[in-house]
C-alpha positions as CSV (number, residue, x, y, z in Angstrom):
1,X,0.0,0.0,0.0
2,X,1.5,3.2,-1.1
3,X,0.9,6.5,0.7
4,X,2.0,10.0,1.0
5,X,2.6,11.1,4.3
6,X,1.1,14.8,4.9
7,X,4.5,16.4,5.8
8,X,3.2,19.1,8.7
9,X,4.9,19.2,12.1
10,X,1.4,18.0,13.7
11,X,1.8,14.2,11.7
12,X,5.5,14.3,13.9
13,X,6.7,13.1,17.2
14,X,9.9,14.9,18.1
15,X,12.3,12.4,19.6
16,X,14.8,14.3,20.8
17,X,14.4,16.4,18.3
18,X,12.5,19.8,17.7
19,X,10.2,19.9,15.1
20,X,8.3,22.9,13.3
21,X,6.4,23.9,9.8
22,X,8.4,26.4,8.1
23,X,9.0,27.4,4.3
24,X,11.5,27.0,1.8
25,X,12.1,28.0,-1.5
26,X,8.4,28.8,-1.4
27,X,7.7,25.3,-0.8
28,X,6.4,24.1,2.8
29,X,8.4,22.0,4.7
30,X,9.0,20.5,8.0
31,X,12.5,21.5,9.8
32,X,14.1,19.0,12.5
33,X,16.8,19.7,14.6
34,X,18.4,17.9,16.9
35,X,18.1,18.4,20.6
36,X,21.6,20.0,22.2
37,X,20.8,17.7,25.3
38,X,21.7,14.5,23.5
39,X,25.9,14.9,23.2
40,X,26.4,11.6,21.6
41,X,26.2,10.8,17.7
42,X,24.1,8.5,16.0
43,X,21.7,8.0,18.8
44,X,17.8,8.4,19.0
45,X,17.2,11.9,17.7
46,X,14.5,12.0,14.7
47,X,11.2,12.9,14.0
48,X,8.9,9.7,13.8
49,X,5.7,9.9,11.3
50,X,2.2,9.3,13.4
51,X,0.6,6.5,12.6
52,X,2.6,4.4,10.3
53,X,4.1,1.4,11.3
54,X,6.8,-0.3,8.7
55,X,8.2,-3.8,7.8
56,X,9.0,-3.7,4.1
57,X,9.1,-1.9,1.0
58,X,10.0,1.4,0.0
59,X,10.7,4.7,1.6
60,X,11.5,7.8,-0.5
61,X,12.0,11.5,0.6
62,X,12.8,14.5,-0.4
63,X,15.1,16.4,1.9
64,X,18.1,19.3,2.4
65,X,20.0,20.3,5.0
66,X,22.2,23.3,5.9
67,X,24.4,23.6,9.1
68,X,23.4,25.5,11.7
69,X,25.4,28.7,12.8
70,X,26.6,27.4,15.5
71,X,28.0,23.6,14.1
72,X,30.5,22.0,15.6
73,X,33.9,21.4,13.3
74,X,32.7,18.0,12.6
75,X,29.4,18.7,11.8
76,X,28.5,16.9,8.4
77,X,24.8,18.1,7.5
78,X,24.0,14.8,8.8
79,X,20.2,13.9,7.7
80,X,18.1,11.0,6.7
81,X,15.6,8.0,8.1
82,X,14.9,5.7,10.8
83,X,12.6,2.7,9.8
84,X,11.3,-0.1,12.1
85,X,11.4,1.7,15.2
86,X,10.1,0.2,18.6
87,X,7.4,1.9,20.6
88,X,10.0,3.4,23.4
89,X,12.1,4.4,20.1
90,X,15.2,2.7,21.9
91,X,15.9,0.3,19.0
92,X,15.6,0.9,15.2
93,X,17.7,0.8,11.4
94,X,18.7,4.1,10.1
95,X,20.2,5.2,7.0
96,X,21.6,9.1,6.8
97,X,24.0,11.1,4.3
98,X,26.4,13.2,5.1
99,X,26.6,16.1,2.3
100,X,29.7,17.9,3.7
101,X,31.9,14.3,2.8
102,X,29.8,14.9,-0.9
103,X,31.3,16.0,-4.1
104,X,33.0,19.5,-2.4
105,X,34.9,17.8,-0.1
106,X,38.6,18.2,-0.4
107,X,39.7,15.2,1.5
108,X,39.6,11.9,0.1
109,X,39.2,9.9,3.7
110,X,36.5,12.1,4.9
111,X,34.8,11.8,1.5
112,X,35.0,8.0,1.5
113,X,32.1,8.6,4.4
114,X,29.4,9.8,2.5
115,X,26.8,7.5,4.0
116,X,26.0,5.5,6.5
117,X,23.7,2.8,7.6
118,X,23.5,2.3,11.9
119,X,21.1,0.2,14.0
120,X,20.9,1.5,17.6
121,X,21.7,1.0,19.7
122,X,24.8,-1.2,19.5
123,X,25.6,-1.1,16.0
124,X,26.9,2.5,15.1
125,X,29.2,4.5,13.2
126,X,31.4,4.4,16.3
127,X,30.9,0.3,16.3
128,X,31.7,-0.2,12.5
129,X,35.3,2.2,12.5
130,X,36.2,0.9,16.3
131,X,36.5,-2.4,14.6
132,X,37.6,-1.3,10.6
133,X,34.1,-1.9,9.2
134,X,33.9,-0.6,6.4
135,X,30.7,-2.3,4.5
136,X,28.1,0.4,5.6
137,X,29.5,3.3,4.5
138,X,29.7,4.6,1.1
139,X,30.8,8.1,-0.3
140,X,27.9,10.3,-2.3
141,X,27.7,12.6,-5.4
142,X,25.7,15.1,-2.9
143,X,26.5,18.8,-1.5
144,X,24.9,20.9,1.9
145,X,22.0,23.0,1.2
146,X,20.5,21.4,-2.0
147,X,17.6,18.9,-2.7
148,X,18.3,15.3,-2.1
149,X,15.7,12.1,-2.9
150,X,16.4,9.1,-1.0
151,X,15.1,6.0,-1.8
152,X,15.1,3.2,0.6
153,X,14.0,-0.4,0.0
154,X,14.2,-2.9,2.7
155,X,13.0,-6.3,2.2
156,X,13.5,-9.0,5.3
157,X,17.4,-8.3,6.1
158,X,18.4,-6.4,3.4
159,X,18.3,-2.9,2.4
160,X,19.4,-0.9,-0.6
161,X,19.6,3.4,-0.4
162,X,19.4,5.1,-3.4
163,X,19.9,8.9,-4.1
164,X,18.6,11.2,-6.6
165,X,17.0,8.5,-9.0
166,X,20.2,7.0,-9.8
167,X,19.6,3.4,-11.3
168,X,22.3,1.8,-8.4
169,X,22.5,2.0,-5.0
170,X,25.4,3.7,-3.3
171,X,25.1,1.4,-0.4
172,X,23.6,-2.3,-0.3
173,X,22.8,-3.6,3.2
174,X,22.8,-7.3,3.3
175,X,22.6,-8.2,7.2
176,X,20.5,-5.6,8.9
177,X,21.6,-5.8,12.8
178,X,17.8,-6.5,13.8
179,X,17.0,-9.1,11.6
180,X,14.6,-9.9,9.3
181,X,11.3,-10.0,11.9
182,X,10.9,-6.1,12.8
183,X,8.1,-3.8,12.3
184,X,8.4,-0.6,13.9
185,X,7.4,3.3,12.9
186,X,9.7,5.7,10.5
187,X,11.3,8.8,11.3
188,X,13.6,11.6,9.9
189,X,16.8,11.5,11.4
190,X,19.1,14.6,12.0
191,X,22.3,14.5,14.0
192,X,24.6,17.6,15.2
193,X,25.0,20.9,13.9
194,X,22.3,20.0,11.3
195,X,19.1,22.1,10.4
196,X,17.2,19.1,8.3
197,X,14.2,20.1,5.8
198,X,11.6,17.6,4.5
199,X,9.1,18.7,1.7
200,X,8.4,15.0,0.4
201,X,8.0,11.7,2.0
202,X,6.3,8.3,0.7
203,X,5.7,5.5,1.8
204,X,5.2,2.0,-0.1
205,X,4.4,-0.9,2.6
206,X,4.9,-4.4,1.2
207,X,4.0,-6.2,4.2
């Protein structure tokens, strides 16, 4: 069943987030920003849709982000989704971009990390580099402050992002960290030093 979520602060639970309607480029949007009380990356700070809940098929969304004026020096512009989140939204997948490590970034190590898929809580960015993982990360023809479509498709285990229409992925999952069994709600996931803007999201539920 395919739907098209209303995008309007009112269908969104902030999760450690803060969550308002704004506009941009004359277009309405929703703007999420993380919450300065959570210090630590990739944890449970996103904006989950009301009333949806997820097992598989395909997310898309539309989406920019800018830092904010006060971004730390390794900000990123860190945005993107959470999918099959519990109800105490203390476990989930999530797949963000980081458009700073995209096509203007000078150095090749940082711009190796232009994506990344984490499962919280025990599975994130930190996890995968502590112990030279590099299968869930991917670098990204992407830049701060412009449009960005993101396409996920997760069926059982296995997920594969895509960005801007492009006919390949730029990062196949095959081994999702909670399995194959989970249903859970979606979200929009923003990290530090990022001001995130939705104007699109849609949502294709296979199962």
């Amino acid at each position: 069943m395919k739907q098209k979520i209303d995008v309007r602060a009112e269908h969104f639970d902030a999760v450690h987030t803060a969550v308002e309607n704004r506009e941009l480029d004359k277009i309405p949007v929703v703007r999420v920003v993380k919450n300065e009380k959570i210090e630590k990356w990739d944890e449970n700070t996103y904006a989950k849709v009301n009333g949806v809940s997820f097992h598989n098929g395909v997310i898309e969304v539309k989406m920019l982000s800018r830092l904010l004026p006060d971004a730390p020096d390794y900000a990123r512009g860190f945005i993107g989704i959470v999918y099959r989140a519990n109800e105490a939204d203390c476990e989930f997948e999530s797949f963000y971009i980081r458009p700073a490590n995209g096509r203007d970034c000078k150095e090749p190590m940082r711009k190796a990390h232009g994506c990344q898929y984490f499962s919280y809580p025990g599975y994130t960015f930190e996890y995968f580099r502590e112990f030279s993982i590099g299968d869930y990360e991917a670098p990204v023809d992407i830049a701060l402050d412009e449009w960005i479509t993101l396409k996920a498709v997760i069926e059982n285990e296995q997920a594969r992002f895509y960005i801007n229409g492009q006919e390949q992925p730029v990062l196949v999952v095959k081994d999702m960290k909670h399995g194959r069994g989970w249903h859970g709600s979606l979200g929009i996931f923003v990290d530090d030093g990022t001001e995130a803007f939705i104007s699109e999201l849609n949502v294709e539920c296979i199962d």
